[in-house]
C-alpha positions as CSV (number, residue, x, y, z in Angstrom):
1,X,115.4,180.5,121.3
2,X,115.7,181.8,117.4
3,X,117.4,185.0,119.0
4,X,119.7,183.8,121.6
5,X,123.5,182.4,120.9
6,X,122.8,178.1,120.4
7,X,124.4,175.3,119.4
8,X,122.3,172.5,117.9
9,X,122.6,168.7,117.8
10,X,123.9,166.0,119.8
11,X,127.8,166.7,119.5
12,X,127.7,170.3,119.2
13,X,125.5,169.8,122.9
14,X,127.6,167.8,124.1
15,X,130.5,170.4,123.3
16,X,129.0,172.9,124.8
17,X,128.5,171.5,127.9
18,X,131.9,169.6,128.1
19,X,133.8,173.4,128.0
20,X,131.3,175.4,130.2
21,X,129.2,177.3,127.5
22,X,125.9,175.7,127.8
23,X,124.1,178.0,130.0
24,X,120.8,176.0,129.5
25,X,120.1,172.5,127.9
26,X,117.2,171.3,125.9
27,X,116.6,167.7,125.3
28,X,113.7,165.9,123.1
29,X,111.5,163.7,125.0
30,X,111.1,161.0,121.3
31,X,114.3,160.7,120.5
32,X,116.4,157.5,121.3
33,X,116.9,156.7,125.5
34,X,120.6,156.7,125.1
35,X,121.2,159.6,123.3
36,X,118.8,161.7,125.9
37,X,120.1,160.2,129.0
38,X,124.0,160.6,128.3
39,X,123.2,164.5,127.6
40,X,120.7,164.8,130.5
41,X,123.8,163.2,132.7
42,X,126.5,165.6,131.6
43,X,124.2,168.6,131.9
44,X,123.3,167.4,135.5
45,X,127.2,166.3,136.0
46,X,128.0,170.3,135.1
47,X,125.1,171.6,136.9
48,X,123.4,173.0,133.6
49,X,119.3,173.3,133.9
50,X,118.0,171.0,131.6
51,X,114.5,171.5,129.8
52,X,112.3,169.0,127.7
53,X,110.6,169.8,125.2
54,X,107.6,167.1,123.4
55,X,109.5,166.3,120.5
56,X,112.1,166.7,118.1
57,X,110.4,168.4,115.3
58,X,109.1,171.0,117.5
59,X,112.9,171.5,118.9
60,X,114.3,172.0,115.4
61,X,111.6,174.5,114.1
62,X,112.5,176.7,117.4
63,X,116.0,177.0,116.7
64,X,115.4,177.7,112.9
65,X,116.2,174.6,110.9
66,X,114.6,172.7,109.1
67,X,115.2,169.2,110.4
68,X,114.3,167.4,113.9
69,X,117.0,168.2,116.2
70,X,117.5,165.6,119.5
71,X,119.1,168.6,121.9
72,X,120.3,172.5,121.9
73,X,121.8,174.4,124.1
74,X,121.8,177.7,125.1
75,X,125.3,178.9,125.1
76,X,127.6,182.1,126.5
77,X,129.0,183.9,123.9
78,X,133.0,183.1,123.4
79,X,135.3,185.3,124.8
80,X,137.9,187.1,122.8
């Protein structure tokens, strides 16, 4: 995940999936119900795969930072 084009957080997710770039979704199974069942439910409205992963700790360090992150995505790389 360090190597592929990602956005990180809850908005930038959310982003991502709202305009078609989120190719795959990757949701934290500790973080708050809400948070993880409004981005489960876009992904699913927009027919992106969704993955869980055990916590939010572990989803940060695979993307790189630092800090617990709730969801990433995936995304295609921006055209032009």
């Amino acid at each position: 995940m360090r190597t592929a084009k990602r956005v990180v957080g809850m908005r930038e997710t959310q982003r991502a999936i709202e305009r078609g770039r989120a190719k795959k979704v990757f949701v934290a199974l500790d973080v708050d119900a809400q948070i993880r069942e409004a981005i489960v439910a876009l992904a699913r409205e927009k027919n992106v795969p969704v993955e869980y992963v055990e916590n939010a700790r572990e989803l940060g360090r695979v993307c790189g930072i630092e800090v617990r992150s709730s969801c990433a995505a995936i995304v295609e790389e921006q055209k032009g």
